[in-house]
C-alpha positions as CSV (number, residue, x, y, z in Angstrom):
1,X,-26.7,-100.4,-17.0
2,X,-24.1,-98.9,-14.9
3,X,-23.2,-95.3,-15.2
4,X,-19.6,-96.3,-15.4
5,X,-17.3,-95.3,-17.8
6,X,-15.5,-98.1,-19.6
7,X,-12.1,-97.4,-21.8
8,X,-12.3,-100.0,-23.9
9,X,-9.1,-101.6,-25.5
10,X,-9.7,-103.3,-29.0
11,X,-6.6,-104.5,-30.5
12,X,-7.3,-105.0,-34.2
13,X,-5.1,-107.6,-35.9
14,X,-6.3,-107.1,-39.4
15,X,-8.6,-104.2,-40.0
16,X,-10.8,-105.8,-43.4
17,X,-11.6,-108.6,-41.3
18,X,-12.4,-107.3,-37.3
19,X,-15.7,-105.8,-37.9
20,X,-17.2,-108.0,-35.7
21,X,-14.9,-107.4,-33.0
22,X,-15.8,-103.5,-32.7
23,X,-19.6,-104.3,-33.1
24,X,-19.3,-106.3,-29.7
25,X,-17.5,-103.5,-28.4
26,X,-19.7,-101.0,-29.3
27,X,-22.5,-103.3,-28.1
28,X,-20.7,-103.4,-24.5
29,X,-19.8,-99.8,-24.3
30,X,-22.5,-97.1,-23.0
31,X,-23.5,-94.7,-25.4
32,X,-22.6,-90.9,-24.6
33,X,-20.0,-92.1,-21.9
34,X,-17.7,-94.7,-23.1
35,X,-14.7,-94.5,-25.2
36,X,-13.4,-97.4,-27.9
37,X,-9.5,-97.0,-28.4
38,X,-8.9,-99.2,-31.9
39,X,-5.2,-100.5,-31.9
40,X,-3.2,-101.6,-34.8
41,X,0.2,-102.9,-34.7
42,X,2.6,-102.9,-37.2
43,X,6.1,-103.5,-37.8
44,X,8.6,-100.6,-38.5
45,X,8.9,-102.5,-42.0
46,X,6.2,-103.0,-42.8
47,X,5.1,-102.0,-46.0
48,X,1.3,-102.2,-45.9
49,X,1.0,-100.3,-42.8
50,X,-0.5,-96.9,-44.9
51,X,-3.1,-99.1,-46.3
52,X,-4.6,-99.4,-42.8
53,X,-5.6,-96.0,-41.7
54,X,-8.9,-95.6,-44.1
55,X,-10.3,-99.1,-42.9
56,X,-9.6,-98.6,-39.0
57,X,-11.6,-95.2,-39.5
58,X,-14.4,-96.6,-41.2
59,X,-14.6,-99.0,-37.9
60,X,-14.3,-95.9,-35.6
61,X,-16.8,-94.1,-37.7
62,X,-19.5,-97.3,-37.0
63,X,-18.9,-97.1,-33.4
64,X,-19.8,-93.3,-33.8
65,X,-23.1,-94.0,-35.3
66,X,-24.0,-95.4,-32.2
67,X,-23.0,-92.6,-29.8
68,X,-20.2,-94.6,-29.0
69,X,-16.7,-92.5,-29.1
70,X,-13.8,-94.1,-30.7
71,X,-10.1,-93.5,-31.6
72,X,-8.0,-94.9,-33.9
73,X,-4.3,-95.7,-32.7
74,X,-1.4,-97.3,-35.5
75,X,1.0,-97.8,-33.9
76,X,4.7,-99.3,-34.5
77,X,6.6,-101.6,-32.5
78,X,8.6,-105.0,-32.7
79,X,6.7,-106.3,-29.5
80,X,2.8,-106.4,-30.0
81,X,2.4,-107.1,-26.6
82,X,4.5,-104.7,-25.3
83,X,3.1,-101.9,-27.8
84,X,-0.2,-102.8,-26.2
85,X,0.9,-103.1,-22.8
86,X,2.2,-99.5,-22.8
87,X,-1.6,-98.4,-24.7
88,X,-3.3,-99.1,-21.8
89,X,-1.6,-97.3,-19.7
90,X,-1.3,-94.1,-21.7
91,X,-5.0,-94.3,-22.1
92,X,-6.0,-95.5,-18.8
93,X,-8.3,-98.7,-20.4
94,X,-9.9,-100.8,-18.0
95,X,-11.0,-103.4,-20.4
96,X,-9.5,-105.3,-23.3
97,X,-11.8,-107.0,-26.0
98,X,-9.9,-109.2,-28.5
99,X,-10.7,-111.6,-31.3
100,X,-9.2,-115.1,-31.1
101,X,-9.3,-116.8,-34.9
102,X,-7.5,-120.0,-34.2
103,X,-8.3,-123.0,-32.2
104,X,-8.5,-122.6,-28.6
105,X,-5.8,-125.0,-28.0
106,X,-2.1,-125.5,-26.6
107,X,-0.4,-125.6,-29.8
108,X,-1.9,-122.2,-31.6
109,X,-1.9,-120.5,-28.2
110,X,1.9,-120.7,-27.5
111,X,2.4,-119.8,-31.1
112,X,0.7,-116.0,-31.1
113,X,2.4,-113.2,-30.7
114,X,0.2,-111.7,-28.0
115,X,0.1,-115.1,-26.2
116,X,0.6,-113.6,-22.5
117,X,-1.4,-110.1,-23.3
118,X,-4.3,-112.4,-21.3
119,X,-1.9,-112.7,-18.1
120,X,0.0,-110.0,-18.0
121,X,-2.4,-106.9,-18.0
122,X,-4.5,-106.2,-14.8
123,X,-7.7,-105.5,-16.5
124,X,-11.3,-106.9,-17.6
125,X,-10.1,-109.3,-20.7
126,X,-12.6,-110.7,-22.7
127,X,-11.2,-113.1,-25.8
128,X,-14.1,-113.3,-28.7
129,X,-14.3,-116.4,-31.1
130,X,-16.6,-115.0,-33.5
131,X,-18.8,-117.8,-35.6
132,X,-20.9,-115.8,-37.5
133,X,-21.3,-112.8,-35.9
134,X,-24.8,-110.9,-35.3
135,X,-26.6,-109.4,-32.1
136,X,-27.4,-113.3,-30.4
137,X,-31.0,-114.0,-29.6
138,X,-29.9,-115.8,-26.3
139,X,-27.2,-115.6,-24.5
140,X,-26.5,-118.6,-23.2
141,X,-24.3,-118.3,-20.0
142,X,-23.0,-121.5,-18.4
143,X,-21.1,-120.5,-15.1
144,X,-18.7,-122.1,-12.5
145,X,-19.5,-119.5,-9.8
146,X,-15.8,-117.2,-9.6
147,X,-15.0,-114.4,-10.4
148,X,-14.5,-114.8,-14.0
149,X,-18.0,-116.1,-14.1
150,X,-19.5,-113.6,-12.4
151,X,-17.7,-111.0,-14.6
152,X,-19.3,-112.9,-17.5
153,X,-22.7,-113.3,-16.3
154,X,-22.7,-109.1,-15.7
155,X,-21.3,-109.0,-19.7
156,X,-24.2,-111.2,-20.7
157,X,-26.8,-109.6,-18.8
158,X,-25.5,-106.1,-20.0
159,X,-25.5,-107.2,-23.8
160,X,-29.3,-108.9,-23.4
161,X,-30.4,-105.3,-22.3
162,X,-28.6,-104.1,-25.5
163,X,-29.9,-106.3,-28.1
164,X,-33.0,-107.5,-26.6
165,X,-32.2,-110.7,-26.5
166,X,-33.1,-113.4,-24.2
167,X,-30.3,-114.4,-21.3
168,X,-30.1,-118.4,-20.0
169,X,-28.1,-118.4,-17.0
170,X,-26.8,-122.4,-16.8
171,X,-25.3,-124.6,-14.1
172,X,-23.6,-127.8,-14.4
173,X,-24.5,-130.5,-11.5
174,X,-21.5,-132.5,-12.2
175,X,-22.3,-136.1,-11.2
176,X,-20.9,-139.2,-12.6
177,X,-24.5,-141.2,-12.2
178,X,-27.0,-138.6,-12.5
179,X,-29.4,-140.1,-10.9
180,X,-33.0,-139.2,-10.7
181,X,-34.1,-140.4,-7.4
182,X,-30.5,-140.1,-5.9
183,X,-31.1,-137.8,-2.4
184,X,-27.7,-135.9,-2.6
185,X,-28.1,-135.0,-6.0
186,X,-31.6,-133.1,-5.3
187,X,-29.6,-131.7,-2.4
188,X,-26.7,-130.8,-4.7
189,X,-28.9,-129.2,-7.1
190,X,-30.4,-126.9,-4.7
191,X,-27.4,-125.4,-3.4
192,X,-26.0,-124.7,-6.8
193,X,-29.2,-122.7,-7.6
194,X,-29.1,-120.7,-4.0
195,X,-25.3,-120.1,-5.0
196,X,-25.8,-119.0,-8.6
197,X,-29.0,-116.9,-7.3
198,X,-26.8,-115.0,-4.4
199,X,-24.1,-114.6,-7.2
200,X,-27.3,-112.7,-9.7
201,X,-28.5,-110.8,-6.4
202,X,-25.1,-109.4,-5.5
203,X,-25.2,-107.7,-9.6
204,X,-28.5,-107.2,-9.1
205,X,-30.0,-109.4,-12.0
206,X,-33.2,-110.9,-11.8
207,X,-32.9,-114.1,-14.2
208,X,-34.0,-117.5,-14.5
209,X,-31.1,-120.0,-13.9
210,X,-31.2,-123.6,-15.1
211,X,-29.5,-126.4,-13.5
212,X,-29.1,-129.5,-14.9
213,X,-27.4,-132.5,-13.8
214,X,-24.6,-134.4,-16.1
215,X,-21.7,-136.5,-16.2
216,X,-20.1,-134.2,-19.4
217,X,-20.0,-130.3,-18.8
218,X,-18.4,-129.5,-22.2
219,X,-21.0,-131.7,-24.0
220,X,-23.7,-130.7,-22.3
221,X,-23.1,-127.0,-23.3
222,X,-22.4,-127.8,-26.6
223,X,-25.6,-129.8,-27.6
224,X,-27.7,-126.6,-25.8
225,X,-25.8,-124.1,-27.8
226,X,-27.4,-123.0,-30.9
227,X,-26.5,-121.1,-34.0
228,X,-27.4,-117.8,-33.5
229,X,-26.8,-117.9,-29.4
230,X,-23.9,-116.4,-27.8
231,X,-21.9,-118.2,-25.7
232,X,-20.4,-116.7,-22.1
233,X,-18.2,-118.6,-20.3
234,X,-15.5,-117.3,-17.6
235,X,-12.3,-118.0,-18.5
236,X,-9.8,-120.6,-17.1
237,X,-7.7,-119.3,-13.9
238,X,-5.2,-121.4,-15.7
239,X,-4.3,-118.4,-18.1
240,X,-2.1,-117.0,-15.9
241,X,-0.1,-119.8,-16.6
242,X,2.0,-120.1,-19.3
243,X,2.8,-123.3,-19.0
244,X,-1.1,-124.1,-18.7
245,X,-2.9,-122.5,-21.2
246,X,-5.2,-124.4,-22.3
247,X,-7.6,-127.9,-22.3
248,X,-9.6,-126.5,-19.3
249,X,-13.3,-126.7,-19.7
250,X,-14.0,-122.8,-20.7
251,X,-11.3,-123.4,-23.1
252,X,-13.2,-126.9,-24.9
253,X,-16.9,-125.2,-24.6
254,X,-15.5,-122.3,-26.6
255,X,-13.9,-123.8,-29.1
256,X,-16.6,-127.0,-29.5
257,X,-20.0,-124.8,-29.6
258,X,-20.9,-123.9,-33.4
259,X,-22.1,-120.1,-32.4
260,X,-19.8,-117.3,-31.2
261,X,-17.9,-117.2,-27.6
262,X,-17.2,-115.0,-25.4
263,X,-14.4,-115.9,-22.7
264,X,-14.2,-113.5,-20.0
265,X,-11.2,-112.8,-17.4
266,X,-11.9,-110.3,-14.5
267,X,-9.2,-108.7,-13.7
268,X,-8.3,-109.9,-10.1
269,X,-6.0,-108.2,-8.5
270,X,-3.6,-110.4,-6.1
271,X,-4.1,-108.3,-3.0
272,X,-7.8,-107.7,-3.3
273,X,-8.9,-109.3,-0.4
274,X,-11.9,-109.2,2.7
275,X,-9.2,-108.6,5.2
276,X,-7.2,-106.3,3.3
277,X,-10.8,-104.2,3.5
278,X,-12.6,-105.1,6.8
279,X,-9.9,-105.0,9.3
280,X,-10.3,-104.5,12.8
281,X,-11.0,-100.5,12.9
282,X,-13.3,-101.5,10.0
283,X,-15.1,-104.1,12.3
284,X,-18.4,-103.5,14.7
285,X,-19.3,-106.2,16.3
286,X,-22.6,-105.4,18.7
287,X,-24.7,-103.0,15.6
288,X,-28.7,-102.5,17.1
289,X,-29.8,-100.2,14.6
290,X,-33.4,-99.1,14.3
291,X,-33.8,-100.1,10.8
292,X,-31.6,-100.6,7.6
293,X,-31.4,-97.0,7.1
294,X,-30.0,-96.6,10.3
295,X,-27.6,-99.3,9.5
296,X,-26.4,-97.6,6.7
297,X,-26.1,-94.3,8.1
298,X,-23.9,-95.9,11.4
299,X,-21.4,-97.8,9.3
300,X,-20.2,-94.6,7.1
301,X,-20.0,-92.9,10.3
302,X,-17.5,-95.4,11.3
303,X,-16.5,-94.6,8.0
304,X,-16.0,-91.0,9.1
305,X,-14.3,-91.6,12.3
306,X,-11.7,-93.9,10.7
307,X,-11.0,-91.5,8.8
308,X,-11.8,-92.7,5.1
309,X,-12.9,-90.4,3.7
310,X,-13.7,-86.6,4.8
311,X,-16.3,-85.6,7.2
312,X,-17.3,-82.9,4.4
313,X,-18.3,-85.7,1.5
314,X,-20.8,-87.1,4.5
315,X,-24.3,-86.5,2.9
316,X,-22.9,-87.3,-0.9
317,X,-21.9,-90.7,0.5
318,X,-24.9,-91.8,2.7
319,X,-27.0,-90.2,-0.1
320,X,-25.3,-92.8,-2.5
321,X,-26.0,-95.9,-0.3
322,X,-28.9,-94.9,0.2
323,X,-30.1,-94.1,-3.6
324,X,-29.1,-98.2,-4.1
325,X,-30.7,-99.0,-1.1
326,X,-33.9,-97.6,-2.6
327,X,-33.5,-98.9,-6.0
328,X,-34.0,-102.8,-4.2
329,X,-32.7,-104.7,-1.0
330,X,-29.5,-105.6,-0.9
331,X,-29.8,-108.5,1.3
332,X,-29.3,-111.3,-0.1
333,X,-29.8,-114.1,2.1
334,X,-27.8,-116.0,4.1
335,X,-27.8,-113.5,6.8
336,X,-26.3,-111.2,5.0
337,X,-26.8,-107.8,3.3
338,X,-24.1,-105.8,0.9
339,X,-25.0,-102.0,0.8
340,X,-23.2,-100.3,-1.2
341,X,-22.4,-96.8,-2.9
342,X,-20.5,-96.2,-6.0
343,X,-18.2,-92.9,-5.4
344,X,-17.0,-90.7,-8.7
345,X,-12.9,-91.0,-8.6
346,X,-12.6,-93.4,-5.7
347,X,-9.0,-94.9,-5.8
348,X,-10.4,-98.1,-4.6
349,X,-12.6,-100.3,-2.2
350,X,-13.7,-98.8,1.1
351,X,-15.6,-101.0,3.6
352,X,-17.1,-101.8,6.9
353,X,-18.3,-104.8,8.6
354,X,-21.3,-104.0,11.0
355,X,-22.3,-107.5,12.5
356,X,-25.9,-107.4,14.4
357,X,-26.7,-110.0,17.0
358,X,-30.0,-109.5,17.3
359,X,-31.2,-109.6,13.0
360,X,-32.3,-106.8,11.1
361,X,-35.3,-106.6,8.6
362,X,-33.3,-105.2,5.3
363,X,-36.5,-105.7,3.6
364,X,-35.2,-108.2,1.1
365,X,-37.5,-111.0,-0.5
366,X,-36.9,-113.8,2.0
367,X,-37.5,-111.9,4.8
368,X,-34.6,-113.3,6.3
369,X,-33.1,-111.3,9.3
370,X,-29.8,-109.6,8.6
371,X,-26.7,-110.4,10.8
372,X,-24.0,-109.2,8.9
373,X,-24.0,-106.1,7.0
374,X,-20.5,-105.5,4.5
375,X,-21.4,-101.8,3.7
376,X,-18.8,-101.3,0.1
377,X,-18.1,-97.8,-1.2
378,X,-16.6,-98.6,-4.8
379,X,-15.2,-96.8,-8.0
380,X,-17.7,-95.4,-10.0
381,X,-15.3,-95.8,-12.9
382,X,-14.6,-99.1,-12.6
383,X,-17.5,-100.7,-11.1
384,X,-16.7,-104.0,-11.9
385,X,-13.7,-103.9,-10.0
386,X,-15.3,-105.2,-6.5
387,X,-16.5,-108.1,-8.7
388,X,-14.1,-110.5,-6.9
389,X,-14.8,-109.1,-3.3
390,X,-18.4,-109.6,-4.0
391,X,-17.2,-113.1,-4.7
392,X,-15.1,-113.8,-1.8
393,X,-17.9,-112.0,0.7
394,X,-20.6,-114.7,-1.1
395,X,-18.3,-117.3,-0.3
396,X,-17.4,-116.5,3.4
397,X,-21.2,-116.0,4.3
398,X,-22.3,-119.6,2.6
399,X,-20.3,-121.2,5.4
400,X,-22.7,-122.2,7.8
401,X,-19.3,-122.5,10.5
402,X,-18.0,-119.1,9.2
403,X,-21.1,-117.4,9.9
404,X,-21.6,-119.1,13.8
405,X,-17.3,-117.9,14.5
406,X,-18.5,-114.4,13.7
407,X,-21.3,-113.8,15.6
408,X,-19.4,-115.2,18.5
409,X,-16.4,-113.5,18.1
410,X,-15.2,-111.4,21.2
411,X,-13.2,-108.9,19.6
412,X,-13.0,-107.1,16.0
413,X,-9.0,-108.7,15.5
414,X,-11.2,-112.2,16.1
415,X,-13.4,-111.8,13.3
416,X,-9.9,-110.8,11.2
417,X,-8.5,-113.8,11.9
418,X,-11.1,-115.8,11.3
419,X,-11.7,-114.2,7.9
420,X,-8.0,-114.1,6.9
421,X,-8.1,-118.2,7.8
422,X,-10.7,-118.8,5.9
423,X,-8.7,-117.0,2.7
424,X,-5.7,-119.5,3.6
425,X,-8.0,-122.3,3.6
């Protein structure tokens, strides 16, 4: 569990009935560290709105029980949306957990109120169809591999620590035949399980992960989902859409499966991207260090003499990187490894891009020489934020074309071009 502090956004529709929906909130949050901010909305005429105080408390007062800090906000406002909108701002949230009772589906979703809440704010959403509701004995995670996904497979794995319960990590071979002896769908198979294994090594999660072949994702999912699981799914990128809000496949499995769901949206923001991080002055192209250590300590030097961040914060940064360096490897294959070093109050994503002709042991499980080494200093407060650059680095290095351009790149502004092509393509 991160030491990261969450602000966790729970909009509470109607206060007698969203129990549920602050016990998974309470279940995500960290006790002694994060905060739960209960919202209800009402309108300025509304004449029940007194009758709501006593049973929003009584919610708050759980969470406290478990260490978990929580305030209760009731509020006023002819726009829910907007009402919430300006609440996570005054209270600086980074995450948003809200229930969903109706059926996932165009015709109830253009018809609430808080419809666009999911597209409009720029933070961790996660939308909870409760069935039933009690700490899950699995959690069963099916994933497409973005960064929604991956978001939701860090929520999962977070809530199996909680409760103790045990996490199935799932995969989907698509294929129309699914056929046993067919050679490209063994071969298919095994890159979907490197991929979804890179994905658990970059958060550090050490799960099984099941891949099975069908012609059906949502039915597939559905007849492994039992009762008492949890289902999470990453949500559709299609929620930013109005126009397109729902029939995508996160949208049937959550509303098909007879236990709770989970649908997770990380918040991506537009501009997060590799070259917006690892431009040139953030490039080194010929990197022989004498060991990963050595590795480390060169690229926040570079660090130093591009100036981001102060000379005088040297040792607390190295002594970061190198305190996750220690905990396990962070290669991960593919010629790659991702150090990085989570920094109290960062305003956002620092990195450097060493590239090492020669290979370097980083001492990971494959043994697999290291050629490129994205070195990541991120917010401590937000560390799932770099969630989508993990995402886009994992991409880039599986490109067995990508990975030949760079080591035989010339010049720094090369390997930028080559890596703000592959984010047009």
């Amino acid at each position: 569990m991160s030491s990261a502090q969450l602000r966790i956004l729970v909009p509470v529709d109607t206060p007698e009935l969203d129990l549920p929906l602050v016990e998974l909130a309470t279940s995500i949050a960290t006790p002694h560290s994060d905060e739960l901010h209960l919202i209800h909305v009402t309108a300025p005429t509304d004449a029940h709105k007194s009758g709501q105080e006593s049973p929003m408390q009584q919610m708050a007062d759980r969470a406290k029980s478990h260490d978990i800090g929580a305030l209760v906000h009731l509020e006023e406002g002819h726009d829910v949306t907007e009402v919430i909108g300006q609440s996570v701002e005054r209270w600086s949230c980074n995450m948003m957990i809200m229930g969903w009772k109706a059926d996932i589906e165009r015709t109830a979703i253009l018809a609430a109120s808080n419809r666009s809440l999911t597209k409009n704010l720029d933070i961790d959403t996660l939308i909870f169809k409760e069935r039933d509701f009690a700490p899950a004995r699995r959690i069963l995670v099916p994933t497409g591999g973005g960064p929604h996904s991956i978001l939701g497979i860090q929520i999962a794995y977070d809530l199996a620590q909680r409760w103790g319960s045990e996490l199935e990590i799932l995969r989907i071979a698509r294929d129309n035949r699914c056929d046993p002896e067919d050679p490209l769908l063994h071969k298919y198979c095994e890159q979907l399980a490197q991929d979804t294994q890179l994905q658990l090594q970059l958060l550090n999660i050490d799960v099984p992960v099941r891949i099975l072949p069908s012609s059906d994702v949502v039915k597939t999912v559905e007849e492994r989902a039992r009762d008492h699981d949890l289902v999470v799914v990453g949500a559709s990128n299609d929620w930013r859409q109005e126009e397109y809000l729902s029939g995508s496949i996160p949208d049937k499995i959550a509303n098909r499966v007879a236990c709770s769901a989970l649908m997770v949206r990380s918040a991506v923001t537009n501009d997060l991207k590799l070259s917006s991080i690892f431009w040139e002055q953030m490039i080194r192209l010929d990197l022989r260090p004498t060991d990963k250590w050595d590795a480390i300590n060169q690229m926040i030097e570079v660090l130093i003499e591009e100036e981001q961040f102060p000379s005088t914060q040297r040792q607390r940064v190295l002594e970061s990187a190198l305190e996750r360096e220690r905990k396990s490897s962070t290669g991960l294959g593919h010629a790659t490894a991702i150090p990085h070093a989570p920094i109290p109050d960062l305003p956002g994503i620092i990195g450097c891009l060493g590239i090492c002709p020669e290979g370097l042991d980083f001492e990971s499980s494959s043994g697999e020489k290291v050629h490129f080494i994205f070195l990541l200093l991120t917010p401590q407060q937000n560390y799932r934020s770099y969630i989508p650059v993990l995402a886009q680095i994992a991409s880039l290095v599986r490109n067995d074309s990508m990975q030949e351009a760079l080591l035989n790149a010339q010049t720094p502004a090369e390997v930028t071009a080559r890596i703000k092509q592959f984010e047009i393509d």
